[in-house]
CHARMM internal coordinates of N, CA and C (Angstrom, degrees):
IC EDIT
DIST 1 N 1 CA 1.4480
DIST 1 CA 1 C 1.5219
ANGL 1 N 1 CA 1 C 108.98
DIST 1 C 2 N 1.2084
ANGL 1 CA 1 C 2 N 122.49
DIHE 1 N 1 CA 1 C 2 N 112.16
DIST 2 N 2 CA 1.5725
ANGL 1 C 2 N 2 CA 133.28
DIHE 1 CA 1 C 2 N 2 CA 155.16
DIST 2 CA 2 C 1.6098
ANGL 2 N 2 CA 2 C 126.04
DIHE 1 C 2 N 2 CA 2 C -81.40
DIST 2 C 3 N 1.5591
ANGL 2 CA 2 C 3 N 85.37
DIHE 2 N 2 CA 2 C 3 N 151.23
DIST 3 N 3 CA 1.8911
ANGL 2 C 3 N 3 CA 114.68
DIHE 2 CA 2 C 3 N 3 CA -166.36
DIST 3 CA 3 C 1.0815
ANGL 3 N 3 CA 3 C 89.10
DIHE 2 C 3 N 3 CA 3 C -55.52
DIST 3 C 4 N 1.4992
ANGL 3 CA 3 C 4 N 135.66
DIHE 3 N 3 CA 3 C 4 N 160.57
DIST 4 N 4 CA 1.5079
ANGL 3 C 4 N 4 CA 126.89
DIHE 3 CA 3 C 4 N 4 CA 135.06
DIST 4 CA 4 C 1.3959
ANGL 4 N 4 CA 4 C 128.11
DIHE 3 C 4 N 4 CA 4 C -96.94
DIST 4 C 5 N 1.5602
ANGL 4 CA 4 C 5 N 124.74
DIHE 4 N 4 CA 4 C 5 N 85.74
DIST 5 N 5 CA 1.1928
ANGL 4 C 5 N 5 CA 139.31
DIHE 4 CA 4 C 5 N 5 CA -151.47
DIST 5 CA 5 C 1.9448
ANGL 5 N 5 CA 5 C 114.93
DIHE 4 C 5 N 5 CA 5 C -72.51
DIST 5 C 6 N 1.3187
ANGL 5 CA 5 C 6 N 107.47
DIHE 5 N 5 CA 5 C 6 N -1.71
DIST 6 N 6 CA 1.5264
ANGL 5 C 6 N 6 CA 114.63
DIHE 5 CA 5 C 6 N 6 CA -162.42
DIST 6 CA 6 C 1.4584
ANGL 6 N 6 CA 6 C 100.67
DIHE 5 C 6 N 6 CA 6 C -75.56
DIST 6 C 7 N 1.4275
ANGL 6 CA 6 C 7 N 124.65
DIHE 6 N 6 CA 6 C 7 N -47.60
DIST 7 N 7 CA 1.7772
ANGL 6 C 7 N 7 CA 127.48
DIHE 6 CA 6 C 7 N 7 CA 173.99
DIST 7 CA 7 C 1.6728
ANGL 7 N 7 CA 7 C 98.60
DIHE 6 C 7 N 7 CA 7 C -48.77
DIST 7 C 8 N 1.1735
ANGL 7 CA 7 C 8 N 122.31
DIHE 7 N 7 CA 7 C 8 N -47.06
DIST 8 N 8 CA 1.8652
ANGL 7 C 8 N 8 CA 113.38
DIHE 7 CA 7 C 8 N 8 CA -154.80
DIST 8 CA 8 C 1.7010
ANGL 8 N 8 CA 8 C 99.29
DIHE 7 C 8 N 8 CA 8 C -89.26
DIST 8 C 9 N 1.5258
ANGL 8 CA 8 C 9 N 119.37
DIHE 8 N 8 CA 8 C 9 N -34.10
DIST 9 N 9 CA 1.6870
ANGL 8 C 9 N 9 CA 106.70
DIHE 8 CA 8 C 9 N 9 CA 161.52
DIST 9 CA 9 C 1.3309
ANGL 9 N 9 CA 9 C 104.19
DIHE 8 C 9 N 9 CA 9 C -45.58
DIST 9 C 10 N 1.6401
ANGL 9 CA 9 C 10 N 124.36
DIHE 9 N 9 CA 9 C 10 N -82.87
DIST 10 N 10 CA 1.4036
ANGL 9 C 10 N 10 CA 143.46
DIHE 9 CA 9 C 10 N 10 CA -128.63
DIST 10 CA 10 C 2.0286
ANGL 10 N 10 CA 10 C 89.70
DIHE 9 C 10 N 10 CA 10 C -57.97
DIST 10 C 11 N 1.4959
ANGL 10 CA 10 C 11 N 106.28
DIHE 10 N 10 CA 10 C 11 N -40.98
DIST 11 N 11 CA 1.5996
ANGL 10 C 11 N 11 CA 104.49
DIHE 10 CA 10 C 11 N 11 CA -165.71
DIST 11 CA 11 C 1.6071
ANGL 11 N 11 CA 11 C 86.72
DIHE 10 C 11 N 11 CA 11 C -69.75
DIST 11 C 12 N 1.1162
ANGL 11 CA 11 C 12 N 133.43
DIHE 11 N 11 CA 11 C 12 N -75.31
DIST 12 N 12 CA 1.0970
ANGL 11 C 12 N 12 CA 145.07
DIHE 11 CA 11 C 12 N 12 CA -171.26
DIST 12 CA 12 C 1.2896
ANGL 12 N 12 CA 12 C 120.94
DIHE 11 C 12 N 12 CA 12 C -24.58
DIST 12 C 13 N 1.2120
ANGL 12 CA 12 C 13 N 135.52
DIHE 12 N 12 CA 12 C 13 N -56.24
DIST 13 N 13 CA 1.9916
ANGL 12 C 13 N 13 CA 160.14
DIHE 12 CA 12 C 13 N 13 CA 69.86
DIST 13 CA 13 C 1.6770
ANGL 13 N 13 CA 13 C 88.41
DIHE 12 C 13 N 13 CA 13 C 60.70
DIST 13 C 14 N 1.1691
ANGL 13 CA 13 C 14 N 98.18
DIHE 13 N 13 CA 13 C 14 N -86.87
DIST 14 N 14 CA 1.3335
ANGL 13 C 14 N 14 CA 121.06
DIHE 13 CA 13 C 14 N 14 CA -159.40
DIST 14 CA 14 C 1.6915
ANGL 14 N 14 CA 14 C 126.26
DIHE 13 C 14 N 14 CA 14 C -64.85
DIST 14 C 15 N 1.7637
ANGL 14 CA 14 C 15 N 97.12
DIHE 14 N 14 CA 14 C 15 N -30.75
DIST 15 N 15 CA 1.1185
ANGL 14 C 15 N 15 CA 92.02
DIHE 14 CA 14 C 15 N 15 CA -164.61
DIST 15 CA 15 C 1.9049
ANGL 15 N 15 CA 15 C 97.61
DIHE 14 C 15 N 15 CA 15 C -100.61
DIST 15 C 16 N 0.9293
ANGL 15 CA 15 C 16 N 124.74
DIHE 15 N 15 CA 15 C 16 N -0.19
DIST 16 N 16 CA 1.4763
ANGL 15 C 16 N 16 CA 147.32
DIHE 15 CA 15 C 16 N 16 CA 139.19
DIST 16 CA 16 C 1.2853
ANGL 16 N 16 CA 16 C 111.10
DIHE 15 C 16 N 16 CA 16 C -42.22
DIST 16 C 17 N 1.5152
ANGL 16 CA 16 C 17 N 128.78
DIHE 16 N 16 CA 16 C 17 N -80.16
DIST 17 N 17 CA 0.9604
ANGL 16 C 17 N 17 CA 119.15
DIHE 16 CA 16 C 17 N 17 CA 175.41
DIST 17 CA 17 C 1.7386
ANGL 17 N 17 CA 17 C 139.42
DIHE 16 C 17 N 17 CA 17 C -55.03
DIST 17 C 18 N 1.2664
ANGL 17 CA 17 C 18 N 95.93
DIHE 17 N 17 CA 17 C 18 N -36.30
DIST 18 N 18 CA 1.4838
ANGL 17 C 18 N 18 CA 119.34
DIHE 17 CA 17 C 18 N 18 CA -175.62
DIST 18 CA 18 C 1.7589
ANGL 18 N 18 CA 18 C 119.33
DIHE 17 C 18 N 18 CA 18 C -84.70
DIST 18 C 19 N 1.3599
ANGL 18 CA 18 C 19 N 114.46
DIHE 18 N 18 CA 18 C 19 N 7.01
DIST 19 N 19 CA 1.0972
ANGL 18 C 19 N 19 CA 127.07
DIHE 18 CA 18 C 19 N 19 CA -175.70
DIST 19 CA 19 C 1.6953
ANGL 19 N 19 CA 19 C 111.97
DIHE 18 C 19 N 19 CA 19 C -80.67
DIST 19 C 20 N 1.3852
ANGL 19 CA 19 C 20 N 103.21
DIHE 19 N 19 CA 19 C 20 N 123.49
DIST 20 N 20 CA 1.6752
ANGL 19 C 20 N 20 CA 102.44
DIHE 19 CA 19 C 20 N 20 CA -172.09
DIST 20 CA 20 C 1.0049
ANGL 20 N 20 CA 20 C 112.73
DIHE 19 C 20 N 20 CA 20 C -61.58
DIST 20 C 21 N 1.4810
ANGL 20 CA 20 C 21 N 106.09
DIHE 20 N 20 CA 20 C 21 N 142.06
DIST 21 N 21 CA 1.7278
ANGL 20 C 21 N 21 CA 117.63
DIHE 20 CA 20 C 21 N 21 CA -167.82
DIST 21 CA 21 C 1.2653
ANGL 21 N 21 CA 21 C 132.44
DIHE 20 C 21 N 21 CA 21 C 88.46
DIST 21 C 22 N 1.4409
ANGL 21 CA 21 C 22 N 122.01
DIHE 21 N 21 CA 21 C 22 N -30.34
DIST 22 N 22 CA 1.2178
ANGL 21 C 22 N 22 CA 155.85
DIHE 21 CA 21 C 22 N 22 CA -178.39
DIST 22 CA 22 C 1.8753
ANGL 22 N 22 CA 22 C 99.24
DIHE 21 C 22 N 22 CA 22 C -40.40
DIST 22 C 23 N 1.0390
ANGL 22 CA 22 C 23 N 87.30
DIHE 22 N 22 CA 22 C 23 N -95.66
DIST 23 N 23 CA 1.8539
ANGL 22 C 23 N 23 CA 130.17
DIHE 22 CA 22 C 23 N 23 CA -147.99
DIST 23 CA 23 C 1.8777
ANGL 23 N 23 CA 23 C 86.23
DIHE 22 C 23 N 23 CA 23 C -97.73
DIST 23 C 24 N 1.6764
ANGL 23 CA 23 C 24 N 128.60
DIHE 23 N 23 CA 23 C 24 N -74.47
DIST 24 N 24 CA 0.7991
ANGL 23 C 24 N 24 CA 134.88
DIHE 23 CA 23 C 24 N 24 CA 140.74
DIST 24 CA 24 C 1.7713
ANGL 24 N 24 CA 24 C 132.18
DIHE 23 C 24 N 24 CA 24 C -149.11
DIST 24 C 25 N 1.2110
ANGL 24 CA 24 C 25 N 130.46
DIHE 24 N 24 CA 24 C 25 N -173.66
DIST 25 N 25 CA 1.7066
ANGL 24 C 25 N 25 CA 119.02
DIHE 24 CA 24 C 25 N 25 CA -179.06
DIST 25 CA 25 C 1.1683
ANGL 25 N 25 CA 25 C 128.34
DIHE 24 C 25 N 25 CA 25 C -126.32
DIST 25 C 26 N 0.8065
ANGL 25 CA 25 C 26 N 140.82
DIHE 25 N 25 CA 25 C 26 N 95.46
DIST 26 N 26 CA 1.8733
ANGL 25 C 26 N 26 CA 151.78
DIHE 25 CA 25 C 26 N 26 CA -166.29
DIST 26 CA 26 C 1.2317
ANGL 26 N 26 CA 26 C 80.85
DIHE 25 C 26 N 26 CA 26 C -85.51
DIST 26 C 27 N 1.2623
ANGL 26 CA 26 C 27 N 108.40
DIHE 26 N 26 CA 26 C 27 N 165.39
DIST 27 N 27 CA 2.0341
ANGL 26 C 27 N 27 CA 111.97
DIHE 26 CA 26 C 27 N 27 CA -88.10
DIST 27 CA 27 C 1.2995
ANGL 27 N 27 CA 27 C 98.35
DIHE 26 C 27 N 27 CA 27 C -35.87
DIST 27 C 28 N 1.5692
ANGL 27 CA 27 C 28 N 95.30
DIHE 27 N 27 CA 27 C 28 N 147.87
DIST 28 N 28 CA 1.3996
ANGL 27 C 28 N 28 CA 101.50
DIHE 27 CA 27 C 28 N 28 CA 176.62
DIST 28 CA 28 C 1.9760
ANGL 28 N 28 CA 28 C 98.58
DIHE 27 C 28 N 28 CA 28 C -113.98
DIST 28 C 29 N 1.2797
ANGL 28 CA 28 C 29 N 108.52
DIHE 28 N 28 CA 28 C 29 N 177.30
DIST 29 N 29 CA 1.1222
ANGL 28 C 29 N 29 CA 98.28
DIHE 28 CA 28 C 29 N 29 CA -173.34
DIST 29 CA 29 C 1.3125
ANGL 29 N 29 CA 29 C 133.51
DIHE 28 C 29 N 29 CA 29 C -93.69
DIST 29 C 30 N 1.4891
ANGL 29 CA 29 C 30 N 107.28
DIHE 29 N 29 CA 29 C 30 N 0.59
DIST 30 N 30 CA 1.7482
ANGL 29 C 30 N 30 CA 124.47
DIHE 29 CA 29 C 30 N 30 CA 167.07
DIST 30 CA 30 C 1.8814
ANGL 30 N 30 CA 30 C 112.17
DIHE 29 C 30 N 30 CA 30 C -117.60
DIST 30 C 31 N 1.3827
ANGL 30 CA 30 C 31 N 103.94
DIHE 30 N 30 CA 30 C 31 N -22.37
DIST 31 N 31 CA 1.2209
ANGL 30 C 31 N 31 CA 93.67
DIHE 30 CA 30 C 31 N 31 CA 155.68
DIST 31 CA 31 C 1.8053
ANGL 31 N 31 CA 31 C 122.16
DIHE 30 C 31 N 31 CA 31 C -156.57
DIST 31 C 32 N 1.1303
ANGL 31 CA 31 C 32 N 121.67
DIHE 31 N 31 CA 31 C 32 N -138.08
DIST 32 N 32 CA 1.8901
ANGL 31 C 32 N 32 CA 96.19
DIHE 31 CA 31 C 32 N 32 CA 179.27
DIST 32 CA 32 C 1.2813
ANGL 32 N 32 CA 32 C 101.25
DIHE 31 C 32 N 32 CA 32 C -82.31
DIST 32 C 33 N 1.4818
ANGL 32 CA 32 C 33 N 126.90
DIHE 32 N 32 CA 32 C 33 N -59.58
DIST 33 N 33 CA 1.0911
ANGL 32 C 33 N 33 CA 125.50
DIHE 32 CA 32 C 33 N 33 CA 173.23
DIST 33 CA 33 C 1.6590
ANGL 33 N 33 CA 33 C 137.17
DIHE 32 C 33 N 33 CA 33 C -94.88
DIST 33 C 34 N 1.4096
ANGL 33 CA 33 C 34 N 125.30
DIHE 33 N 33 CA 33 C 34 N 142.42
DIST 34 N 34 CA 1.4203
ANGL 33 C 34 N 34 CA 114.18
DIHE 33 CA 33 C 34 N 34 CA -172.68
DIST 34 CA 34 C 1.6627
ANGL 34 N 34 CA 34 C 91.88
DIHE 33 C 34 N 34 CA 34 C -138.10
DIST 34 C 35 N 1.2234
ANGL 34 CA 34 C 35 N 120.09
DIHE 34 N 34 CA 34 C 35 N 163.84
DIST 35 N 35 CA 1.2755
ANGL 34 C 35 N 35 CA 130.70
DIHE 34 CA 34 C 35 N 35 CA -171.12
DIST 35 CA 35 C 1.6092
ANGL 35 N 35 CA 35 C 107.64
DIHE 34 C 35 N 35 CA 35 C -137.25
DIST 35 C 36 N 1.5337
ANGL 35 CA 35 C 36 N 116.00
DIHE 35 N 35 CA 35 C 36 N 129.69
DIST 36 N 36 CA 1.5183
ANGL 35 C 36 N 36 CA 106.55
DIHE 35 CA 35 C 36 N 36 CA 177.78
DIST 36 CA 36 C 1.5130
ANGL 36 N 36 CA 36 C 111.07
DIHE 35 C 36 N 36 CA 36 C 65.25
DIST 36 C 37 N 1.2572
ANGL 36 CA 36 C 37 N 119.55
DIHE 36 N 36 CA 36 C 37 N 35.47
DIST 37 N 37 CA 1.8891
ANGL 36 C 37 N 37 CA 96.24
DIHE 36 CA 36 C 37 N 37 CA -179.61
DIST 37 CA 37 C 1.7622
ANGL 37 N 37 CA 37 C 94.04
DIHE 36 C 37 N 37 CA 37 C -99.88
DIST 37 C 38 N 1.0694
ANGL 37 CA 37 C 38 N 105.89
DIHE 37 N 37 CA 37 C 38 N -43.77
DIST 38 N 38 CA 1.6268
ANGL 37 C 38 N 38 CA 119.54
DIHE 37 CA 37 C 38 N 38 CA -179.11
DIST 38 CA 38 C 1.5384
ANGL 38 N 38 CA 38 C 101.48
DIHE 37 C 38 N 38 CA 38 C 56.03
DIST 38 C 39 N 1.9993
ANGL 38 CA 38 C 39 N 97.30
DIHE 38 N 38 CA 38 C 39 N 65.41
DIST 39 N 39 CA 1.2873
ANGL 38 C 39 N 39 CA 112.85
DIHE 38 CA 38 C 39 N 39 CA 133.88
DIST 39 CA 39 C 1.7090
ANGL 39 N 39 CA 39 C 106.44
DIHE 38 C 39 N 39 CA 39 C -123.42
DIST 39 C 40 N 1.7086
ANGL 39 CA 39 C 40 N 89.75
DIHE 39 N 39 CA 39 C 40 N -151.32
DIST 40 N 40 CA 2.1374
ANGL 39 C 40 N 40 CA 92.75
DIHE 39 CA 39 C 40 N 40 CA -174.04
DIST 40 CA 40 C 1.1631
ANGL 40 N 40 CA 40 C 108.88
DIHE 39 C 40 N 40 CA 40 C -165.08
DIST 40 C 41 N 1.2901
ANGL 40 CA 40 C 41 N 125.86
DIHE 40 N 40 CA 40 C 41 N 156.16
DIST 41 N 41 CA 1.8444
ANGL 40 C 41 N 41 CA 119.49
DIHE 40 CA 40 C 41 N 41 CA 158.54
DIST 41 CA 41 C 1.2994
ANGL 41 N 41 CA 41 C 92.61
DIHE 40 C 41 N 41 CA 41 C -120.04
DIST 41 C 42 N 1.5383
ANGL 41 CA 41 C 42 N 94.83
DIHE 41 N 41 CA 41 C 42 N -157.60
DIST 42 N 42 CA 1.5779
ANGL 41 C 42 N 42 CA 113.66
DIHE 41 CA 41 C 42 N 42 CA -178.20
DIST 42 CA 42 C 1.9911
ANGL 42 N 42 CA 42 C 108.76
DIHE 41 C 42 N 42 CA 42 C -93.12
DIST 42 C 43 N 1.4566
ANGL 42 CA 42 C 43 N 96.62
DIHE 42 N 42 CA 42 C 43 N -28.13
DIST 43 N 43 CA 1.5487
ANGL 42 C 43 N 43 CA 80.52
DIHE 42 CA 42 C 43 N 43 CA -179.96
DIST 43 CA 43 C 1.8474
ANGL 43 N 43 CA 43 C 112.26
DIHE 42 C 43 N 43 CA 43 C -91.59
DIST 43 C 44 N 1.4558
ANGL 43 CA 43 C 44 N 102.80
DIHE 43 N 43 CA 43 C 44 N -16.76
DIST 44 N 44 CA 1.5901
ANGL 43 C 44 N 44 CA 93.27
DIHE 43 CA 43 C 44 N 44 CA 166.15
DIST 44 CA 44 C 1.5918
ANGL 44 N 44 CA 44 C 117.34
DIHE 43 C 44 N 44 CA 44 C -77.07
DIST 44 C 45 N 1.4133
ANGL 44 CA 44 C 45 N 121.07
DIHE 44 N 44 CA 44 C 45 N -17.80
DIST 45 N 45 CA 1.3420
ANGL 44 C 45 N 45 CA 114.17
DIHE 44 CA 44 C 45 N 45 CA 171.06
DIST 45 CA 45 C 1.5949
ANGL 45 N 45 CA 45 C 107.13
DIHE 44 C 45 N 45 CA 45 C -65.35
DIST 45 C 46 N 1.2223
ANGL 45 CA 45 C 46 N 113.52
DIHE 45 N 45 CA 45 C 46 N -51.81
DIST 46 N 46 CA 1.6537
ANGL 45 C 46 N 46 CA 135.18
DIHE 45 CA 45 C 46 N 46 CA 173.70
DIST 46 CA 46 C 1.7224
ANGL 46 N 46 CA 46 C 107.90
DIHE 45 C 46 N 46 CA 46 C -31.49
DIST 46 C 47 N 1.4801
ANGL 46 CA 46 C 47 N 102.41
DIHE 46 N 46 CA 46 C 47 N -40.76
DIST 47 N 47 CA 1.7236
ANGL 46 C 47 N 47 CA 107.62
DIHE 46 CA 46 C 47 N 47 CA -162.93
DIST 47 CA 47 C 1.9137
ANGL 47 N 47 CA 47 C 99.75
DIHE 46 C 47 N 47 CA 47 C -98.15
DIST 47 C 48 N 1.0918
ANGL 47 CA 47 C 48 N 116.68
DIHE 47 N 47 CA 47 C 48 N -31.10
DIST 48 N 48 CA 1.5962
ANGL 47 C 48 N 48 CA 129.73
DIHE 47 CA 47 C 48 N 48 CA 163.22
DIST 48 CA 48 C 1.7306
ANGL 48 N 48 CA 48 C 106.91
DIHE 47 C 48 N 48 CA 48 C -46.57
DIST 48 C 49 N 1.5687
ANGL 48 CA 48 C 49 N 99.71
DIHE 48 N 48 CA 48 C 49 N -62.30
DIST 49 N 49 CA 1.5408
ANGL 48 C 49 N 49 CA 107.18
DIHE 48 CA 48 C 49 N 49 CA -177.78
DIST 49 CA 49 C 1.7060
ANGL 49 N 49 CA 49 C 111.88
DIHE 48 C 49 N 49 CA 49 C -41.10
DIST 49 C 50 N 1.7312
ANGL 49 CA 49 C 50 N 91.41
DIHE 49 N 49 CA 49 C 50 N -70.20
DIST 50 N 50 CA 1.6731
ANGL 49 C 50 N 50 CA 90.22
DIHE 49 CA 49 C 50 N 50 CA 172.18
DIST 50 CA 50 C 1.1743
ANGL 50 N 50 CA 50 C 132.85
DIHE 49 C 50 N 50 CA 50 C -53.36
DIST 50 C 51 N 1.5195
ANGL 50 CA 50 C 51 N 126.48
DIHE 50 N 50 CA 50 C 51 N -28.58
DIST 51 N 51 CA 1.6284
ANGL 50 C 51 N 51 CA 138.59
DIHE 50 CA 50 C 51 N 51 CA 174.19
DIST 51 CA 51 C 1.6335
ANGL 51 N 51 CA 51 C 103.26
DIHE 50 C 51 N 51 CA 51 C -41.30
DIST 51 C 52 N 1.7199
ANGL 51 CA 51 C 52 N 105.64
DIHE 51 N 51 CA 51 C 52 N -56.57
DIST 52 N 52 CA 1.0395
ANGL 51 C 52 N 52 CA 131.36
DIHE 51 CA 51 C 52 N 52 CA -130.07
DIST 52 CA 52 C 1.8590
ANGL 52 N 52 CA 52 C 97.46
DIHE 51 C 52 N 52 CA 52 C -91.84
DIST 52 C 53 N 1.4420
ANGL 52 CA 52 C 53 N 109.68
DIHE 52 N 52 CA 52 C 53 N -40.20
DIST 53 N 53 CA 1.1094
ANGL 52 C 53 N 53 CA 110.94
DIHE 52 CA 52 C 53 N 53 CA -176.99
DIST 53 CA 53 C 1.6831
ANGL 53 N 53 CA 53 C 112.55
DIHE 52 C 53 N 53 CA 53 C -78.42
DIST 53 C 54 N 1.7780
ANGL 53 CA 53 C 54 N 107.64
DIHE 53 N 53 CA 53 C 54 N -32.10
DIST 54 N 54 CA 1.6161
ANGL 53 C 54 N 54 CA 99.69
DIHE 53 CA 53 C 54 N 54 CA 167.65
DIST 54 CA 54 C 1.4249
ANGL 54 N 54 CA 54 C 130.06
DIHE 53 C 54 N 54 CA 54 C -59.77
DIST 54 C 55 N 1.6427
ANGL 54 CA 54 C 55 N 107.14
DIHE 54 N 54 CA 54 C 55 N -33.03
DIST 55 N 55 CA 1.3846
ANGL 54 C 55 N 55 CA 127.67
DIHE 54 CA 54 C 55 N 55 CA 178.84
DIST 55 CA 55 C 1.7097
ANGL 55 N 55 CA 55 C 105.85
DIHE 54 C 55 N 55 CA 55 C -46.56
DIST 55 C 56 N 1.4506
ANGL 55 CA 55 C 56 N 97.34
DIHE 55 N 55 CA 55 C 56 N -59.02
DIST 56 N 56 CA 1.4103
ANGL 55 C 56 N 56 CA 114.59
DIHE 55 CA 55 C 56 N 56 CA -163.83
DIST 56 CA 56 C 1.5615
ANGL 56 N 56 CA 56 C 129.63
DIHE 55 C 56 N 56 CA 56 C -74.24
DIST 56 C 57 N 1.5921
ANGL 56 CA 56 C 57 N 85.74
DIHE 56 N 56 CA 56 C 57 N -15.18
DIST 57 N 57 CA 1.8495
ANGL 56 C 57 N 57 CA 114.55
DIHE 56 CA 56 C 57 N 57 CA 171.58
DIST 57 CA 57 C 1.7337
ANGL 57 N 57 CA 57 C 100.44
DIHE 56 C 57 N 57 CA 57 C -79.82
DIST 57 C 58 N 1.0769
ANGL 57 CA 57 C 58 N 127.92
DIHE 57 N 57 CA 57 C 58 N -59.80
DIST 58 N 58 CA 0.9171
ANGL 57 C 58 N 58 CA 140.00
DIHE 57 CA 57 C 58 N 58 CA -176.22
DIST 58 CA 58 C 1.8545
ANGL 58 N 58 CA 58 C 121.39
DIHE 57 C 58 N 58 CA 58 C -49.61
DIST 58 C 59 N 1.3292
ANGL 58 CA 58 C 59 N 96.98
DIHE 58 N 58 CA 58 C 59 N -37.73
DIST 59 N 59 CA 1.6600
ANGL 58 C 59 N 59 CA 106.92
DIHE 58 CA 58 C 59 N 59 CA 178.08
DIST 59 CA 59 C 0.9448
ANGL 59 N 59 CA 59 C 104.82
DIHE 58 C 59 N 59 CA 59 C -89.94
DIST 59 C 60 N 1.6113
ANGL 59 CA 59 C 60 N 149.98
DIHE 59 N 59 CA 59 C 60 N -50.05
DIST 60 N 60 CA 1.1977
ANGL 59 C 60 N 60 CA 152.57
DIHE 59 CA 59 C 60 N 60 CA -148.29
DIST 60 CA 60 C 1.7839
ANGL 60 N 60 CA 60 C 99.28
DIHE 59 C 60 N 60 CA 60 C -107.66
DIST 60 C 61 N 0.9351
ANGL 60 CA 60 C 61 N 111.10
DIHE 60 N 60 CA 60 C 61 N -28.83
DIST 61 N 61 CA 1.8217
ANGL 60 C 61 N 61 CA 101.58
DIHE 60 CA 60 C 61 N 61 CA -170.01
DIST 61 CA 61 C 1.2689
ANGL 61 N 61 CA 61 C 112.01
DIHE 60 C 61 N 61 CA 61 C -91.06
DIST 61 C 62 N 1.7996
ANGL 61 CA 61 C 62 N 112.09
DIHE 61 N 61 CA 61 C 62 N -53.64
DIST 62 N 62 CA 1.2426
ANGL 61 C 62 N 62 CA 140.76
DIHE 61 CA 61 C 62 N 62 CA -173.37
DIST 62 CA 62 C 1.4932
ANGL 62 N 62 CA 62 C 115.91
DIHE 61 C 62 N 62 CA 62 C -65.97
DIST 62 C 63 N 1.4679
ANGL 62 CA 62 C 63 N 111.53
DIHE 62 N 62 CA 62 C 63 N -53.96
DIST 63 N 63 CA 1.5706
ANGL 62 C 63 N 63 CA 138.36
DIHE 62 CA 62 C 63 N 63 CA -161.34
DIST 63 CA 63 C 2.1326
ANGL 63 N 63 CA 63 C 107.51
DIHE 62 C 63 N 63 CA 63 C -103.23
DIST 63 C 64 N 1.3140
ANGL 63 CA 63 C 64 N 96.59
DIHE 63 N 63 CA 63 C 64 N -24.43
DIST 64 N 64 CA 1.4085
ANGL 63 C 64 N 64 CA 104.24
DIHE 63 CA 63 C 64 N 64 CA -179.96
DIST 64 CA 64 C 1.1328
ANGL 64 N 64 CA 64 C 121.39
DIHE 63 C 64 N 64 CA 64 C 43.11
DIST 64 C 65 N 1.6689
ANGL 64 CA 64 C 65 N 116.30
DIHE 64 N 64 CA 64 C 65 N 52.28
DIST 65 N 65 CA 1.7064
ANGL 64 C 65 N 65 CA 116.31
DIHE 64 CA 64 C 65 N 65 CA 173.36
DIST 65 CA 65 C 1.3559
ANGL 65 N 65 CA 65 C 110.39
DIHE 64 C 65 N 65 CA 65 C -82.78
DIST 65 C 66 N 1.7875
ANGL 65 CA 65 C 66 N 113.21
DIHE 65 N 65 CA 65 C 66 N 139.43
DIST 66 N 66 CA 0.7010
ANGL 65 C 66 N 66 CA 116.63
DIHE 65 CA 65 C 66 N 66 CA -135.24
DIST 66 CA 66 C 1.6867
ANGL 66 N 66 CA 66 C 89.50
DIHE 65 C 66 N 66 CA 66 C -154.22
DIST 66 C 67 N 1.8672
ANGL 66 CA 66 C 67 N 127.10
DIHE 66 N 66 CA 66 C 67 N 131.09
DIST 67 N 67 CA 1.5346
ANGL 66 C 67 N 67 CA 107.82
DIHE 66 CA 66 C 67 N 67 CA -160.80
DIST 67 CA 67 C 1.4125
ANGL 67 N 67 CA 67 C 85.45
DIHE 66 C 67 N 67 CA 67 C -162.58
DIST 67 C 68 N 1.4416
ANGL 67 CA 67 C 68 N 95.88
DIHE 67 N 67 CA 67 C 68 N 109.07
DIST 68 N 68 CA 1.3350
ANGL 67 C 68 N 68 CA 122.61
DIHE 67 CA 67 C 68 N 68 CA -157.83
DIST 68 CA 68 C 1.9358
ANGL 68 N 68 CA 68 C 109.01
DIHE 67 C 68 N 68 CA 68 C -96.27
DIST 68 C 69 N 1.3047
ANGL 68 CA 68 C 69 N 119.93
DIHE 68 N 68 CA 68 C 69 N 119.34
DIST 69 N 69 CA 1.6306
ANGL 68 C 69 N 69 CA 97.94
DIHE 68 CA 68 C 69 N 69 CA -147.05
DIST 69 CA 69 C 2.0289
ANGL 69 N 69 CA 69 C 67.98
DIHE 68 C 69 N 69 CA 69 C -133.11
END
COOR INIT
IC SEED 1 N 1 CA 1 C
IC BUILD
C-alpha cells in the first residue's frame, strides 16, 4: 500500500511559489503589482493566503492529483 504524495507536493509547490515577495506581491506597495522586491504587509500576505488556498482547492479537490510513491 502507497502514500499518496500529490496533496503534500502541490501545498508545498505552491506555498513556495506563492509566498509574498518571492516570485511576485499583489498589492504591492508603490503599485498593484511588484515582482522580486522580497518585501510584504499584512494585506498582501492576506491576498497570497486566498490566491493560495483557491489554487490548492482547485488541484487537489476539483482535479484530484494524486502521486502514488
Amino acid at each position: 500500500m502507497s502514500a499518496d504524495w500529490g496533496p503534500v507536493v502541490v501545498a508545498v509547490g505552491l506555498f513556495i511559489l506563492l509566498s509574498p515577495g518571492l516570485l511576485f506581491q499583489v498589492p504591492a506597495r508603490a503599485r498593484f503589482v511588484e515582482f522580486g522586491n522580497m518585501c510584504t504587509s499584512g494585506i498582501s500576505i492576506l491576498v497570497h493566503a486566498i490566491i493560495y488556498f483557491c489554487i490548492i482547492t482547485l488541484l487537489i479537490i476539483a482535479i484530484g492529483i494524486h502521486i502514488h510513491m
